[in-house]
C-alpha angles and dihedrals in degrees: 000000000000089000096050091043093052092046090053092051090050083044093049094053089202128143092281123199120250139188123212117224132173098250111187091330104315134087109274125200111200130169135265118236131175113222129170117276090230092051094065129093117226105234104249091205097041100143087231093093102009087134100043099053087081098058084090120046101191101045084042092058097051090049091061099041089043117012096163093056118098098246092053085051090046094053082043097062098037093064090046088054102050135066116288091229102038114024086181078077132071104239107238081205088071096043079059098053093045095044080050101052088042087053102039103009133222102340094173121035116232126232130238142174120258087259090058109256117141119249094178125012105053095139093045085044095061084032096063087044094053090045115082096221115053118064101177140024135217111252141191118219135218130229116269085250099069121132127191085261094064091034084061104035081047090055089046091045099056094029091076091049102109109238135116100305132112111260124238112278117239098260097047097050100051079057092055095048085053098045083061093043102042094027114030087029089224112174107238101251086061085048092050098046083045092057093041097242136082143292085252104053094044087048077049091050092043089050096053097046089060103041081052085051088053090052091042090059089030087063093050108135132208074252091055084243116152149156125269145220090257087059099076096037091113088050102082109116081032097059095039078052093056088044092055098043093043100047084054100043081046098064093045096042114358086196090049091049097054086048094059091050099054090054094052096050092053081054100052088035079064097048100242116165125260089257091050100046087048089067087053097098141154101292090043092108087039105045116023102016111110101253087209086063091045085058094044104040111016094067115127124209093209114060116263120233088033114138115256123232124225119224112244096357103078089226130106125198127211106298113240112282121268091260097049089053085041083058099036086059093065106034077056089055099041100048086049091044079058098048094064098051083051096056090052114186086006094077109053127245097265089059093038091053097037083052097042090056102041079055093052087050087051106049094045096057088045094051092053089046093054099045087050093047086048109063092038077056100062083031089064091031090057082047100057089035094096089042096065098040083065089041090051093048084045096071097042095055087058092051081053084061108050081038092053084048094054089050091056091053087052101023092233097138108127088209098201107054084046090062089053100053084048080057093055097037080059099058107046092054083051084055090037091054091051100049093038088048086057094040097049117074099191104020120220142210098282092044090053086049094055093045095064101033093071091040094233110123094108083063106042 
């Protein structure tokens, strides 16, 4: 059918439509076709539910053994039709897309194979089936040439064309980002040109899947429970937070830095919100944790300060602090205490009831610590307030001077403006010596100094 609609478009010799794609790294014009909705294949490796196909084991495994099949489709649509990070869920984002296409109809056309499965378009694709108007849709197609390698760089490369199409979901785009990097063995600065963004935020991105594959193997239960990718969909700003903070405390304490992280995982494991999670620091474990739960919970089976060896060198390095291994521990717990509730049924009653209550216990230490860390937050924040205001003026009152500097070259200074703002400068450090003499219970040097800068001991 590809073949024969391609042929009547060459035998028309009208002004066909195209669409421009980036093929093997140049510009591609292919031509548009239209083809019945019911005759396209879903992709069964389409980056836009990578993670979620193995939600479900079985289906998974007779999508693999048998894509084309309907069940495999069906499978197929159902996960392109249903929240990234609950599939148990229909996703409102499709509803928009197919409330979109039923009101204004196919804008961009989508992109299949030769043998009709669908490079780009897969949503579409499932929203003008579910819709009771359109039976067919207007399709690109690829060269005869194609491989699975260009099938999956192609659907990169028009996904993060901005239309009306759903965007990839987190998950799924960090798998992406690795698929380039570990497949198609891609250096990070073409990665990054490819996804329209910079070499630091794909490291950051890098940085974050594997620390998510480390949680994944650190919740694996006797039961061979564990977490999974989808479970930190909703993570995203969080995460990006933890990179940032982490990749600064690292370069000051590296110890200090790993503990940080394992606190705030702990924090976005629970589900606390980004403002929450910003007020887990350093000194979380130290100052606001429950040290009850630190005893219970934070014991490690191995001995804490014992070298570690490492595998093939016949060398070892300094084993984690005692605080970092306190809070491993618990990060540990926590995420396969998670992994059970995940699991659900799966995982027997005994195992349900002894996680449910490990996270209670978590969750409410945590709420009282971060109440706690909170308010000494704004506390500190209200105490530092005043200090950067002068630091602030500060800098301003050196630009007046290089500014003052540039009027004499080009005697511009309008001299008596300038005497009034002294004035006023004047009079606010006089305002600001008085409030900051009553504020201040042992004065120091830059205080003195203020004081009799403005003359006005004999007043205050």
């Amino acid at each position: 059918m590809v073949a024969q609609r391609l042929g009547d478009l060459d035998q028309n010799g009208g002004v066909a439509e195209t669409l421009t794609l980036e093929w093997r790294d140049a510009p591609l014009h292919v031509q548009v076709i239209d083809m019945p909705i019911n005759a396209l294949y879903y992709n069964p490796g389409t980056h836009r539910i990578r993670a979620q196909r193995s939600l479900e084991p079985v289906r998974d495994a007779a999508l693999s053994d048998d894509p084309w099949s309907q069940e495999s489709q069906d499978y197929l649509k159902h996960l392109l039709t249903r929240r990234p990070a609950d599939t148990t869920q229909p996703d409102p984002e499709f509803d928009k897309l197919a409330e979109h296409l039923e009101q204004f109809g196919q804008i961009e056309p989508g992109l299949i194979t030769r043998e009709g499965i669908l490079v780009n378009g897969n949503t579409r694709c499932a929203a003008l089936r579910a819709g009771s108007k359109a039976t067919s849709m207007r399709v690109g197609v690829l060269p005869a040439s194609c491989t699975w390698d260009d099938i999956n760089a192609v659907e990169v490369s028009l996904q993060l064309r901005r239309d009306e199409r759903r965007n990839y979901s987190y998950i799924n785009r960090l798998l992406a980002l690795e698929e380039q990097r570990d497949q198609l063995h891609r250096p990070t600065s073409v990665i990054a040109k490819t996804f329209h963004t910079t070499v630091n935020v794909v490291e950051r991105d890098f940085w974050v899947l594997a620390e998510l594959r480390n949680c994944i193997e650190r919740s694996r239960t006797e039961g061979q429970e564990s977490m999974r990718l989808v479970d930190f969909e909703q993570s995203q700003e969080k995460l990006a937070e933890l990179y940032r903070a982490y990749q600064d405390e690292h370069k000051k304490n590296k110890e200090r830095a790993e503990l940080l992280k394992e606190s705030r995982l702990a924090a976005i494991v629970l589900d606390y919100a980004k403002t929450d999670v910003r007020f887990v620091g350093t000194d979380f474990q130290e100052r606001y944790l429950d040290k009850g739960l630190i005893e219970e919970f934070g014991g490690t089976e191995s001995g804490v300060g014992e070298a570690v060896a490492i595998p093939g060198l016949g060398r070892s390095v300094k084993a984690s602090g005692p605080d970092v291994s306190a809070a491993r521990a618990i990060t540990d717990k926590l995420l396969q205490a998670k992994a059970v509730e995940a699991a659900g049924d799966a995982a027997g009653e005994p195992a349900k009831t002894a996680a449910s209550k490990l996270i209670l216990t978590y969750k409410d230490a945590f709420d009282t610590a971060i109440t706690v860390a909170g308010r000494d937050a704004m506390i500190r924040k209200k105490r530092l307030a005043a200090p950067d205001r002068v630091v602030a003026a500060c800098k301003d009152l050196e630009q007046a001077v290089n500014d003052v500097v540039l009027a004499r070259g080009n005697s511009s200074l309008d001299e008596g403006a300038f005497d009034d703002a002294l004035v006023q400068l004047h009079t606010v450090l006089e305002q600001l010596a008085i409030e900051a003499q009553r504020s201040v219970a042992i004065p120091g040097s830059g205080l003195d100094w203020l004081v009799g800068a403005v003359e006005s001991r004999g007043r205050l």
